[in-house]
Backbone bond lengths (Angstrom), bond angles and torsions (degrees), N, CA, C in turn:
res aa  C-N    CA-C-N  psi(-1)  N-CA   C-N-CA  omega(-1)  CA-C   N-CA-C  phi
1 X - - - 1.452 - - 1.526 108.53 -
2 X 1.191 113.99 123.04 1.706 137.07 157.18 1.703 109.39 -18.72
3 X 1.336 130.93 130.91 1.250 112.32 -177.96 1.489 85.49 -97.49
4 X 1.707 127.19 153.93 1.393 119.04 -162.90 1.556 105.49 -127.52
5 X 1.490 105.65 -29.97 1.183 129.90 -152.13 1.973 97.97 -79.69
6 X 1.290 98.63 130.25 1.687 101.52 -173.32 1.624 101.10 -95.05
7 X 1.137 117.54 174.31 1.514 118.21 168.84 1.427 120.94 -64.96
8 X 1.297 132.44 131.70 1.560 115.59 173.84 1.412 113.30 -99.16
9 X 1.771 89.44 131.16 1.578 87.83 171.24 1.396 114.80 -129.13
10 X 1.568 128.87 -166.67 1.281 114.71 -145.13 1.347 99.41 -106.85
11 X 1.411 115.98 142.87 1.397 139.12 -148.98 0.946 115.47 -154.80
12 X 1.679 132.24 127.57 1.381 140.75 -166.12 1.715 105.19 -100.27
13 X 1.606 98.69 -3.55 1.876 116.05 -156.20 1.815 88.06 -91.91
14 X 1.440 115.80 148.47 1.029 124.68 -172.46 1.935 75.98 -126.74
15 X 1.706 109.01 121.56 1.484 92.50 166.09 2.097 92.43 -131.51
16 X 1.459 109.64 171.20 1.372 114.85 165.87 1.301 116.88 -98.62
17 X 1.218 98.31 148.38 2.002 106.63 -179.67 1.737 101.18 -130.71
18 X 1.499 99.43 144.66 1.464 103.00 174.74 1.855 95.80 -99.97
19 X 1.743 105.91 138.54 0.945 115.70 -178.75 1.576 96.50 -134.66
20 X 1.306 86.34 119.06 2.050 88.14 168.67 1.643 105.69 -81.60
21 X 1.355 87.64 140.29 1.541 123.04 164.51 1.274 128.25 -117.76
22 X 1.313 117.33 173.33 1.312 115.02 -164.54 1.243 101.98 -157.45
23 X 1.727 137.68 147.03 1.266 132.83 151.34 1.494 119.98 -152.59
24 X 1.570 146.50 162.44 0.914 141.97 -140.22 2.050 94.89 -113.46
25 X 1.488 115.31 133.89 1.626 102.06 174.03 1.543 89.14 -111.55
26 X 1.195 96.64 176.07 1.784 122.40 168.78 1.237 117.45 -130.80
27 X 1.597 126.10 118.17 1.477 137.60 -174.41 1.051 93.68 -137.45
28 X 1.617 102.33 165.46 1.638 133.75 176.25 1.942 108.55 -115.78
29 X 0.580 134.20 86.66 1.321 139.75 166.12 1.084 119.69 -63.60
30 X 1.586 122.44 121.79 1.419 137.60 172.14 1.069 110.25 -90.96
31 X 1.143 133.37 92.82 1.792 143.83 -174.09 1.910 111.03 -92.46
32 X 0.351 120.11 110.12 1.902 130.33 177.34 1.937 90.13 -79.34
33 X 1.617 107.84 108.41 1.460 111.55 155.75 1.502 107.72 -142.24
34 X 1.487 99.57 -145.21 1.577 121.68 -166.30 1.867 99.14 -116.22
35 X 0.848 86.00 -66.56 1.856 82.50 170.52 1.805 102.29 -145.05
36 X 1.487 103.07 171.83 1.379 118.41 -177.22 1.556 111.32 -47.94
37 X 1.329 109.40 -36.70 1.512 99.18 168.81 1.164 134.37 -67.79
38 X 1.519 119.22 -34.27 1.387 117.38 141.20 1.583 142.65 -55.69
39 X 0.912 88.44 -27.99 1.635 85.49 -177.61 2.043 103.84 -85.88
40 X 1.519 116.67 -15.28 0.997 119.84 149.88 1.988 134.54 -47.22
41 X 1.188 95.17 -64.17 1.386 108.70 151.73 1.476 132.73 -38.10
42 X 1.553 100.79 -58.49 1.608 111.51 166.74 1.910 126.36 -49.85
43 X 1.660 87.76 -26.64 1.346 85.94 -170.14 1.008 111.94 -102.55
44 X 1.691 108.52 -15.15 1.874 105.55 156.16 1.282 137.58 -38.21
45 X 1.557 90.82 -35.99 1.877 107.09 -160.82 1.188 119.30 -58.25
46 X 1.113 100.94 -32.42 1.790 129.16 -175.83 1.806 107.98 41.91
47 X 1.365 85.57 54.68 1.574 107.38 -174.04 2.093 93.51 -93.84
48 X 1.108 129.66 10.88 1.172 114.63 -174.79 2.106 108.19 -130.55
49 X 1.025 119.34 154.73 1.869 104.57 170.53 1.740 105.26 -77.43
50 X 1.439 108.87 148.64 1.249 114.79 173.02 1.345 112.00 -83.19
51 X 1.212 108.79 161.07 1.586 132.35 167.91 1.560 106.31 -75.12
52 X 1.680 109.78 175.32 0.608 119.08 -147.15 2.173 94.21 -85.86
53 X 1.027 111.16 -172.98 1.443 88.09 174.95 1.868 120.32 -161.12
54 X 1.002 128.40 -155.26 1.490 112.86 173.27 1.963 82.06 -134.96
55 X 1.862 65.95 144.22 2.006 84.85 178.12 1.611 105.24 -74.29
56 X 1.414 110.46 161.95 1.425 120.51 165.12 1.311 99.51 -85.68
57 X 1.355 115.68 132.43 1.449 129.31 167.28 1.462 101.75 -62.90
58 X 1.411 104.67 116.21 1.843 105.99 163.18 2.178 108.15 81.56
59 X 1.061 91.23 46.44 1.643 108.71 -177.24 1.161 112.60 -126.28
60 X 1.459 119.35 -15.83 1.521 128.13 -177.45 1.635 96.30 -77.90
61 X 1.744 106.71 125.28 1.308 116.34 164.48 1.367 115.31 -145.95
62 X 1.370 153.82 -174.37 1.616 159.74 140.44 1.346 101.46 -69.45
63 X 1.177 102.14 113.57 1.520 122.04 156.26 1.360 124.78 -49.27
64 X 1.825 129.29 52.48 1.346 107.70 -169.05 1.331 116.13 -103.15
65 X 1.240 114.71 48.05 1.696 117.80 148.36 2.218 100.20 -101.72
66 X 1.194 98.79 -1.42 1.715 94.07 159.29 1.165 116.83 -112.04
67 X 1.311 118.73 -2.03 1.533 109.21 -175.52 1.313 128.32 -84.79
68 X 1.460 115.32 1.30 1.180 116.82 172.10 1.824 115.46 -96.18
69 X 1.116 111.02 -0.12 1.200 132.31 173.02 1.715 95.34 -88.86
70 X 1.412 140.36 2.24 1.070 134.78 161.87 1.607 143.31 -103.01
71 X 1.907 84.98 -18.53 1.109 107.65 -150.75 1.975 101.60 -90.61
């Protein structure tokens, strides 16, 4: 990994930075198929928007394989 991080020095300037993040949800999906193997498939596709969901406790991190795409 890229070291990204510059030296900080002292600054009266308040500026914004985009920092990707990332975190993990948990849903239940009601899939309409033919058997479990299908409805497996279906839910691969991720051909539909998700619901709403519950966070994983302890999944919140910085995305820094994107952060250089910010910098």
């Amino acid at each position: 990994m890229k070291r990204l991080l510059k030296p900080v020095t002292a600054s009266s300037e308040v500026s914004t930075y985009d920092i990707p993040v990332k975190w993990e949800m948990r849903v239940v999906l009601q899939i309409q198929a033919y058997n479990l193997k299908d409805a497996i498939q279906r839910a691969n596709k991720k051909e539909f928007s998700l619901p709403e969901g519950e966070y994983v406790d302890d999944s919140y991190e910085i995305d820094f394989d994107r952060m250089e795409n910010c910098v």
